[in-house]
DRENPASE-351379 format. One record per residue: residue in three letters; z, x, y of N, C-alpha, C in turn. Coordinates in steps of 0.2 Angstrom, whole numbers, plus 5000, padded with zeros to 4 digits. Layout:
DRENPASE-351379
ALAZXYZXYZXY;...
END
This chain:
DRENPASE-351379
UNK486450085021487150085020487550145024;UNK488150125025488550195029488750235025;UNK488750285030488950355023489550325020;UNK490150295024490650265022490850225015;UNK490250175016490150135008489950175005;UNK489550215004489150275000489850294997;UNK490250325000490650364997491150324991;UNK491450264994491750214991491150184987;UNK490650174985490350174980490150224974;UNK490050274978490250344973490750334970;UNK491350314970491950314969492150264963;UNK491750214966491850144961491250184954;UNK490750204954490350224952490650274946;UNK490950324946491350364943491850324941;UNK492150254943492450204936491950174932;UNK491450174935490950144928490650174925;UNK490750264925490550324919491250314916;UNK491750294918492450314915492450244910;UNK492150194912492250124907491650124903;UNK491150174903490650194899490850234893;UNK491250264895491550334891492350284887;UNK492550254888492950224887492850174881;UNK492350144882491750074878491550104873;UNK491450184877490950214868491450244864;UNK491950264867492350274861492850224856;UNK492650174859492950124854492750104847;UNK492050114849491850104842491550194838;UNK491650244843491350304840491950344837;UNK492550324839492950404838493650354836;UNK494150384830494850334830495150344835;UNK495650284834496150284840496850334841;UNK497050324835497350404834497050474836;UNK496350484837496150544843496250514849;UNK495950434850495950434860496750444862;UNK496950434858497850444859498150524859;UNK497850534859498050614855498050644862;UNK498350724860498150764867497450814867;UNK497050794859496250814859496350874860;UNK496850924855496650974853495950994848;UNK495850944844495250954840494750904841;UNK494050924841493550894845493450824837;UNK493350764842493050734836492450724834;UNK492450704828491650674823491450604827;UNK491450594832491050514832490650514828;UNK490550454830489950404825489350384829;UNK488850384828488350394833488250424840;UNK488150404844487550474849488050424857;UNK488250374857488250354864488650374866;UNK489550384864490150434865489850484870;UNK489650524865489250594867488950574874;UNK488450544872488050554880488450524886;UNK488850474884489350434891489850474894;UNK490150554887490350594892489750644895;UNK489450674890489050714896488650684902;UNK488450624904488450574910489150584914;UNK489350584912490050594916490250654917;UNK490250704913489950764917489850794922;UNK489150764921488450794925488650744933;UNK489050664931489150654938489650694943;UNK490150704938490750744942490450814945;UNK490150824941489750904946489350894952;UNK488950824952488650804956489150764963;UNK489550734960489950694965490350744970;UNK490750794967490850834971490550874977;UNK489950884975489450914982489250854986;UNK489050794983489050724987489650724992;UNK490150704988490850704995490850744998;UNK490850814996491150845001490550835007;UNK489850845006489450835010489450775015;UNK489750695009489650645015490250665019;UNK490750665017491450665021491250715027;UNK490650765028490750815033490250765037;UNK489850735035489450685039489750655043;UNK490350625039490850575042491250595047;UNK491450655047491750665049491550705058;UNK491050745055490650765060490350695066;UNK490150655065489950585064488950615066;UNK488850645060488150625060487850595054;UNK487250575056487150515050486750535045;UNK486850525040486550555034486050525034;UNK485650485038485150465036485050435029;UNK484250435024484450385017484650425013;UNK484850505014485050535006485750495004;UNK486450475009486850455004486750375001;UNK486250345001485950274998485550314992;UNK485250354995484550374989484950404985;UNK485750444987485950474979486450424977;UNK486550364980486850334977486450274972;UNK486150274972485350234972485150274963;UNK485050344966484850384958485250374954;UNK485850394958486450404952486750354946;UNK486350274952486650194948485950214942;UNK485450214944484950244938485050274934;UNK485350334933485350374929485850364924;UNK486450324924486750314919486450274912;UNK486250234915485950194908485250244907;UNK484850274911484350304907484550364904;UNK485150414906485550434900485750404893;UNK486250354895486550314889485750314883;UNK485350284889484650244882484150304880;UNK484250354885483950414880483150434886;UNK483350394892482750374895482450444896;UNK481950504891482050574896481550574901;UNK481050564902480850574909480950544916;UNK481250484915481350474919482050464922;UNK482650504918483050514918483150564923;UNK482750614922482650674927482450674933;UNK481850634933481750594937482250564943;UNK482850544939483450494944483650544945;UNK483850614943484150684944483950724948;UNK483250724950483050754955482850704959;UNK483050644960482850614969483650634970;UNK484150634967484750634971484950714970;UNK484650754969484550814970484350814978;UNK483850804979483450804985483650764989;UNK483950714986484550664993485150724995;UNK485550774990486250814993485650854998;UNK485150884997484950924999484750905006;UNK484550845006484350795013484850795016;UNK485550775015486150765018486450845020;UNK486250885018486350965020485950995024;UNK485450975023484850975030485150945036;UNK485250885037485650835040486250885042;UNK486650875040487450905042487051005046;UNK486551035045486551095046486151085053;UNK485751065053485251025058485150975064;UNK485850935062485550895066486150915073;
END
C-alpha cells in the first residue's frame, strides 16, 4: 500500500475506536452522562467501555508518531517501505485483541507496529 492509503486508513481506523467507544458506552454508562460535559467520572457496567477507551488512547498516542512520520515520507517522497502497511496491519489487530482481553498477543500487535514507526524512521533518517 501507499504511505498515502496508509494514512487515510489510519484515519478511517481512529473512526472505528471512536464507533467502539461509542457502541460500549451504550450499554455501559447512562445517557445523561454521554450527554453531560463528564465532569464526574462514570460507574460503567462491565469492562468493554473501559478498554474501547484505553484502545483509543494507546491509538491516539501511537497515530500521532505514525502521521507525522508518514506525512514526512510523503512528503519527502521516500518510501516507507512495509512499516506504514505493518503498522497499519498491527494496529487493525490490536483492537479487538484489546477489546477480548487477548494479553499476549495483544502486545504482540503493539510491538510489530512499534517496530513498523521505528522502520519508517530508519527509512525517513537513511534513506
Amino acid at each position: 500500500m501507499s504511505e498515502a492509503t496508509c494514512l487515510e486508513l489510519s484515519v478511517t481506523l481512529w473512526f472505528v475506536h471512536l464507533a467502539c467507544v461509542l457502541g460500549a458506552a451504550q450499554f455501559a454508562v447512562p445517557l445523561r452522562w454521554r450527554l453531560s460535559s463528564r465532569d464526574q467520572p462514570a460507574a460503567p457496567k462491565g469492562v468493554l467501555f473501559g478498554r474501547a477507551n484505553r484502545a483509543l488512547a494507546n491509538y491516539v498516542e501511537n497515530f500521532t508518531v505514525f502521521a507525522a512520520l508518514d506525512l514526512a515520507l510523503i512528503v519527502t517522497h521516500r518510501p516507507g517501505g512495509w512499516g506504514p502497511t505493518t503498522w497499519i496491519v498491527a494496529r487493525v489487530l490490536y483492537l479487538p485483541l484489546y477489546l477480548f482481553d487477548v494479553i499476549y498477543l495483544r502486545t504482540i500487535a503493539w510491538g510489530v507496529a512499534l517496530i513498523a514507526i521505528l522502520t519508517m524512521l530508519g527509512r525517513l533518517t537513511w534513506s
